[in-house]
C-alpha positions as CSV (number, residue, x, y, z in Angstrom):
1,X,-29.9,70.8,18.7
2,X,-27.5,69.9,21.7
3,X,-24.6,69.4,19.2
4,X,-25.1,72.8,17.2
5,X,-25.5,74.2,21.1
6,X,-21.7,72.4,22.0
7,X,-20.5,73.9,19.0
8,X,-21.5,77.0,19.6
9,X,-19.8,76.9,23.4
10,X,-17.0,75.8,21.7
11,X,-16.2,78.4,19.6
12,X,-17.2,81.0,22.7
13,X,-14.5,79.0,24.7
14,X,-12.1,79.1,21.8
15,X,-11.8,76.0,20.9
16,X,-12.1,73.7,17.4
17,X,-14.8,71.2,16.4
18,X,-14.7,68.4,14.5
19,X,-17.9,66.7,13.2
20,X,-18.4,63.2,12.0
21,X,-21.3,63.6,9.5
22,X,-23.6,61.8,7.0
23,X,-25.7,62.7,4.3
24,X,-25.3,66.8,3.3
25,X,-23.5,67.4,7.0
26,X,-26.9,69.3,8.4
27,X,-26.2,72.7,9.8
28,X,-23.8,71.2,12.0
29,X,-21.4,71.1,9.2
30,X,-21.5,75.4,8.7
31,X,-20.7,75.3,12.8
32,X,-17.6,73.5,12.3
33,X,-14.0,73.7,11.4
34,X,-13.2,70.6,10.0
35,X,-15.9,68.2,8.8
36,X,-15.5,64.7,8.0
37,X,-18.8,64.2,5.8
38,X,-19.8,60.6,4.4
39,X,-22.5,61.4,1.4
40,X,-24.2,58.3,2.0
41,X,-28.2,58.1,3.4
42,X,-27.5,55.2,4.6
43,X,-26.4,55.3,8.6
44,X,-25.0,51.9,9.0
45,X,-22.8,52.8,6.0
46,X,-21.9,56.4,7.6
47,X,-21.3,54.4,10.9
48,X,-19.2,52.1,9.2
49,X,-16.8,54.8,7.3
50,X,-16.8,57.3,10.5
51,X,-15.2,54.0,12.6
52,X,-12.7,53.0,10.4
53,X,-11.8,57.0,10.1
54,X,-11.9,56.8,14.1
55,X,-9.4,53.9,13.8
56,X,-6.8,55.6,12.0
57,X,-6.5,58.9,13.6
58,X,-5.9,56.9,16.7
59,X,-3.5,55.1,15.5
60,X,-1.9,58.4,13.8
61,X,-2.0,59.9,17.0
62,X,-0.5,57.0,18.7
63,X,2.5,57.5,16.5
64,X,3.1,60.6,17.9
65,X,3.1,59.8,21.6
């Protein structure tokens, strides 16, 4: 509930989310603008995917700097 709350503000404040999800994406998923969904059950997998996802928009964004 405190995450579909953030995403709410968010978009009052003008400003994008991006959600990490697993499974279907939950309602969370209709609140944001871009979501990165794993369609596992699983959460260690989810976990697993999301971090290595993590790893290389970092380094993407370290490119850019």
């Amino acid at each position: 509930e405190n995450l579909l709350t953030a995403a709410r503000a968010a978009h009052a404040l003008g400003t994008g989310v991006v959600a990490f999800l697993g499974k279907g994406g939950g309602r969370l998923a209709g609140l944001a603008d871009l979501s990165f969904i794993v369609p596992s059950d699983e959460t260690s997998r989810i976990q697993e995917i999301h971090l290595a996802a993590e790893h290389i928009m970092a380094g993407l964004l370290e490119e850019q700097a």
